[in-house]
C-alpha positions as CSV (number, residue, x, y, z in Angstrom):
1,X,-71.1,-5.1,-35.9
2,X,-68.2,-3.4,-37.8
3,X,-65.5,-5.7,-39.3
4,X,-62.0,-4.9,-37.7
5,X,-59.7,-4.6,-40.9
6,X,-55.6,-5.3,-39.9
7,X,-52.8,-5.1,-41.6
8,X,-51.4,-8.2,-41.4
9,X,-47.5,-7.6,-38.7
10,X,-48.2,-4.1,-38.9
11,X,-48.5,-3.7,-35.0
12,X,-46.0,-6.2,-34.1
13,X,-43.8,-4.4,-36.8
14,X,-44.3,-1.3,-35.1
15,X,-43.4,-2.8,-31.4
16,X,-40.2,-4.3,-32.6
17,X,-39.1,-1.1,-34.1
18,X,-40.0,0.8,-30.8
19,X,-38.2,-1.9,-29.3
20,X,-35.3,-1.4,-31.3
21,X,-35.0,2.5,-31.1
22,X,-35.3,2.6,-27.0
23,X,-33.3,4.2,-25.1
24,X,-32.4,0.9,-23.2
25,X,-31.3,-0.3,-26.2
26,X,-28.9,2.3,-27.4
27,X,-27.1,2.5,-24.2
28,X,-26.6,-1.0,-23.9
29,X,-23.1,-1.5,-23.3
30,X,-23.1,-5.5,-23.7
31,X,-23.2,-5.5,-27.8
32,X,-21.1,-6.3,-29.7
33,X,-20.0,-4.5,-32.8
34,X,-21.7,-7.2,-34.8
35,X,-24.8,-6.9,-32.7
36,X,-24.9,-3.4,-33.2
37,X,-24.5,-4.0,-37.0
38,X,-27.3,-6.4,-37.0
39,X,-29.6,-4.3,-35.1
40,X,-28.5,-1.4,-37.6
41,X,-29.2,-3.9,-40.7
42,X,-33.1,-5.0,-38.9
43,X,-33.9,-1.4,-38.7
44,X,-33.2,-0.7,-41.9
45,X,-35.4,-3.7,-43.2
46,X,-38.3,-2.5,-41.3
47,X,-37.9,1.0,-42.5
48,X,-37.5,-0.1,-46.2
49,X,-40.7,-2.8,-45.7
């Protein structure tokens, strides 16, 4: 039986940032500006991780 090698966040990493950059999420109209900036700053970190 082959041993399943995983990167340890790597798919939960990749759900947030889908999660992040959907279109439900842009359009949102109940953020803030410091919500937006936060959401801005978290998908920044995942890009530069």
């Amino acid at each position: 039986m082959p041993e399943r090698i995983h990167r340890k966040g790597s798919s939960n990493e990749a759900y947030i940032i889908k999660r992040l950059k959907a279109k439900e999420m842009r359009n949102f109209s109940g953020f803030t500006e410091d919500d937006e900036e936060f959401i801005k700053s978290l998908l920044r970190a995942f890009e530069m991780a």
